[in-house]
N, C-alpha and C positions, 0 to 999 in steps of 0.2 A: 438540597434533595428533599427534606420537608416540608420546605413551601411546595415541592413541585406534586408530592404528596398528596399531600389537604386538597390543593386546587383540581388535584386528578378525580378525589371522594366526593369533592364539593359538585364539580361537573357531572359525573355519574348519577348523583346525586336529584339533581336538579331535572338531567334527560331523564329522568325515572319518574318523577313525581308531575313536570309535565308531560310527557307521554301516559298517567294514570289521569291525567285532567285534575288532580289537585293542586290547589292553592299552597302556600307555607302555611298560614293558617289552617285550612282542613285538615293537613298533615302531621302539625304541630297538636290540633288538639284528637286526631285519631291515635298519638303516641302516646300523647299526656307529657309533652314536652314543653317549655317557652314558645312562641312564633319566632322570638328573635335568634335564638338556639338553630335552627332551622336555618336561618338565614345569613348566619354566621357559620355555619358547616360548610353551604353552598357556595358561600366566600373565600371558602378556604381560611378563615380567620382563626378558627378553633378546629384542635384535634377532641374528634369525640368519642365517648368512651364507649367499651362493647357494650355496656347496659344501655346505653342511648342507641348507640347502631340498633341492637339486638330490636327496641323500640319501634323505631321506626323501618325498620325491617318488616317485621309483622303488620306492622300498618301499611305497610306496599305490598303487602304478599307476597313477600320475597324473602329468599335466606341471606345472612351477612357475607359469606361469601359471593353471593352474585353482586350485590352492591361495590364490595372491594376489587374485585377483578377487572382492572384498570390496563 
């Protein structure tokens, strides 16, 4: 159920940031996060924390709940 998780935030994730035509990189450094951080959420590899959400949330112009709502 966790994997399936991560992989649901990582997807949402990823439709978000290319539907805004950003890179992980552009988004990574609009957040002030890693690139790789980024790219391991998208993988579903890492569960990430609200202060990261919350991060790159505001760097999509988005609230953490539209992101999580899977």
């Amino acid at each position: 159920m966790q994997n399936e998780i991560l992989k649901s935030l990582g997807d949402k994730l990823r439709e978000v940031r290319i539907a805004k035509g950003l890179s992980q990189s552009m988004l990574a450094n609009d957040a002030n996060i890693p690139k790789n951080q980024v790219g391991r959420i998208e993988r579903g590899e890492i569960s990430a924390g609200i202060l990261t959400l919350h991060k790159i949330c505001s760097a999509l112009g988005m609230k953490v709940k539209d992101l999580i709502d899977f």
